[in-house]
C-alpha positions in Angstrom: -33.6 2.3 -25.8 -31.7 5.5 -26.9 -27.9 4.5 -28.4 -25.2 7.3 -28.1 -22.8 6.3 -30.7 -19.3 6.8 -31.5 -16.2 5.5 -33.8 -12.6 5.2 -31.9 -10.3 3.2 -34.4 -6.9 3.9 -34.9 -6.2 6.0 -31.7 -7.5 8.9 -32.7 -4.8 12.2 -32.9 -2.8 9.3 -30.0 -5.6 10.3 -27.4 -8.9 8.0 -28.7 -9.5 6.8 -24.8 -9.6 10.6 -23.8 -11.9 11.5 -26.1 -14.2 8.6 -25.7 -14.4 9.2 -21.9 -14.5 12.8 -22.3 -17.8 12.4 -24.7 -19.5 9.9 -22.5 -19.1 12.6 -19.5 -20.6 14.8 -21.1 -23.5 12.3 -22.5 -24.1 11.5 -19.0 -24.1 15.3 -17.9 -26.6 16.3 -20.4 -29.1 13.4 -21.4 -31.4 12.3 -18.6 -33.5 9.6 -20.8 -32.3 6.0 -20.1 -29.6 5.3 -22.6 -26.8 2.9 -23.6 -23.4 4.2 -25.1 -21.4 2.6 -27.6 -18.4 3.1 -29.2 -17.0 1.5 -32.1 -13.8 0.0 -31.6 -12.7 -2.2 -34.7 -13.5 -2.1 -38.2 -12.2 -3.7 -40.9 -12.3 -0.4 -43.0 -9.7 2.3 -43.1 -9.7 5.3 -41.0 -12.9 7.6 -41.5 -14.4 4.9 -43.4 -14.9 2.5 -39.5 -18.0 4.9 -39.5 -19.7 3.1 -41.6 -20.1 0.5 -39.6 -22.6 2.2 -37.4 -25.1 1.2 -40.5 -24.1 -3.0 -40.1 -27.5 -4.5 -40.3 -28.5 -5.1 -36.6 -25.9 -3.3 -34.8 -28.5 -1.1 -32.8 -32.1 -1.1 -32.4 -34.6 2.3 -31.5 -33.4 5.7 -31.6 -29.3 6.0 -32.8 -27.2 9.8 -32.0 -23.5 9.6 -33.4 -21.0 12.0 -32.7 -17.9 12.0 -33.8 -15.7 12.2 -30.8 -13.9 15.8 -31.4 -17.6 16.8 -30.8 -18.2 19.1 -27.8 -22.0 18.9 -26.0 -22.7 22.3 -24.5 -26.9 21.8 -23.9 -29.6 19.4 -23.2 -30.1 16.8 -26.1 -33.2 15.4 -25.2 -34.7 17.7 -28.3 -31.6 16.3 -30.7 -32.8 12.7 -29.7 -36.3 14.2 -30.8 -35.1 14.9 -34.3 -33.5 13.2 -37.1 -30.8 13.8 -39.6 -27.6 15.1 -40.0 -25.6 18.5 -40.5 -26.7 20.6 -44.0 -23.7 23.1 -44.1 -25.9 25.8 -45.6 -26.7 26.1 -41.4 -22.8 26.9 -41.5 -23.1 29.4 -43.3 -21.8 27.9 -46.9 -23.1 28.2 -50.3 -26.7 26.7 -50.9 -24.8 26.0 -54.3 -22.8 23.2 -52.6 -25.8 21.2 -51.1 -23.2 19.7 -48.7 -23.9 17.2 -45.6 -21.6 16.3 -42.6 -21.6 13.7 -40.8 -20.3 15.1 -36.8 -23.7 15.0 -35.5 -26.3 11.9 -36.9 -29.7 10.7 -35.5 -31.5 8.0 -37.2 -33.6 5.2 -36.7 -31.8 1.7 -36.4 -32.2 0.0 -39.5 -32.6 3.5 -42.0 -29.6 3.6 -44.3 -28.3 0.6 -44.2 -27.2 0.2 -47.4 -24.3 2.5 -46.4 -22.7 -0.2 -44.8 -24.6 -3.1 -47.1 -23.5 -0.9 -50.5 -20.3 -0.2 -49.5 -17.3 -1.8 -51.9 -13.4 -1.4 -51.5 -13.8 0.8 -54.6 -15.8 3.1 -52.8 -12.9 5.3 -51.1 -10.8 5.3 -54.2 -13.7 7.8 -56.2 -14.9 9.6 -53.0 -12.8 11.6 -50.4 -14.9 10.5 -47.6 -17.6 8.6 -45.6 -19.5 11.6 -45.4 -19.5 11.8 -49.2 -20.9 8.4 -49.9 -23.6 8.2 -47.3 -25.0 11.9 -48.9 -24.3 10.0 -52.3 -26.9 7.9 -51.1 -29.5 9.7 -49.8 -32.3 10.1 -47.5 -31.2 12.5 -44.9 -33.0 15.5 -43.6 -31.2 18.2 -42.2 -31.6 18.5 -38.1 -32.4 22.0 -36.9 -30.0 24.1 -37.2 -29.6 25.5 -33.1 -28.9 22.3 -32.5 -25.6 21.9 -33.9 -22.6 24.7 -34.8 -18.8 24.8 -36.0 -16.7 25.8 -33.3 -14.8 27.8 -36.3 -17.6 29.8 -37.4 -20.2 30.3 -34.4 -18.7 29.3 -30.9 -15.0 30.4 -30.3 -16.3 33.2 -27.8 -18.9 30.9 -26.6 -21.6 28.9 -28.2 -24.5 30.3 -29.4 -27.6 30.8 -27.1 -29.4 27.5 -28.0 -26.7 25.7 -29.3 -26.3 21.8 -28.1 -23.4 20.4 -30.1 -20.3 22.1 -31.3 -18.2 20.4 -34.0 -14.2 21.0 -33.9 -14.4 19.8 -37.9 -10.1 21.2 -38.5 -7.9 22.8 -36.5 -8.3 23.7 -33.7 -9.0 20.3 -31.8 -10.8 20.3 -28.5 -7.8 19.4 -26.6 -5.6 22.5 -28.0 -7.9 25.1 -26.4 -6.5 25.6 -23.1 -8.8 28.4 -22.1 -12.7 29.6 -22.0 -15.7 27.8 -22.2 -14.4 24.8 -24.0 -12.2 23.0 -21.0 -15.3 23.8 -18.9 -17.6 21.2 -21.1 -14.8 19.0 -22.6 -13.8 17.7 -19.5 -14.8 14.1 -17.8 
């Protein structure tokens, strides 16, 4: 069984419950495989960090796809379910010199990376700035194809690419401060 996965801990931006319901809808509208979704409601790590508990040993089993929640799904993601990996942000358009991952968009087999939750240690957050930095400190991710995820910011204010399945809202703005254009037409329940 497919898992759609997501992280709502602290209220997120005081409208978590909108954003969950909003990103199920649009699971629903544009996954027809059999699937369950779950989001991840508690955690006994601060803020970004409650990601890491998507990694808990036996938490999910099959296929896993994460999004974090200010993520906007624009196109079928039956071929994202088909892939795994995460976000290289050379595909944004950034320095090759950085070697940078994000973390928005993630597909994995339950039980790969693990020890991102298993390794984890209270001293973790006070060298890194965030979850995405530790689990890249680890390793072991392939980049997904690029088409199949954009930044709002750089490729999709118009509209999002021809191809394009997820857009990340990473920054300002936030999908609920754009009133008009394509985004309220997806980013709706």
């Amino acid at each position: 069984m497919l898992t759609i996965a997501c992280v709502q801990v602290e209220n997120y931006l005081s409208r978590g419950q909108e954003y969950v319901d909003k990103l199920r809808a649009m699971v629903r509208r544009n996954l027809a495989q059999p699937h369950q979704f779950v989001c991840i409601i508690e955690s006994d790590k601060p803020g970004w960090w409650a990601k890491l508990d998507l990694f808990s040993p036996g938490r999910f089993t099959g296929r896993v796809m994460a999004f974090d929640l200010d993520t906007v799904i624009c196109g079928p993601l039956d071929a994202m379910a088909e892939s795994k990996g995460t976000i290289h942000f050379t595909d944004w358009g950034w320095s090759p010199k950085n070697n940078m991952y994000a973390n928005a968009v993630m597909v994995w087999d339950a039980g790969e990376h693990e020890e991102v939750w298993s390794r984890y240690t209270p001293e973790v957050p006070q060298r890194l700035r965030g979850d995405a930095d530790w689990m890249f400190e680890l390793g072991g991710w392939p980049a997904l194809p690029k088409w199949l995820n954009v930044s709002y910011r750089y490729h999709a204010k118009v509209a999002p690419p021809a191809g394009a399945v997820t857009v990340s809202f990473h920054g300002k703005p936030k999908c609920h401060e754009v009133l008009t254009g394509w985004v309220p037409e997806l980013w709706k329940v």
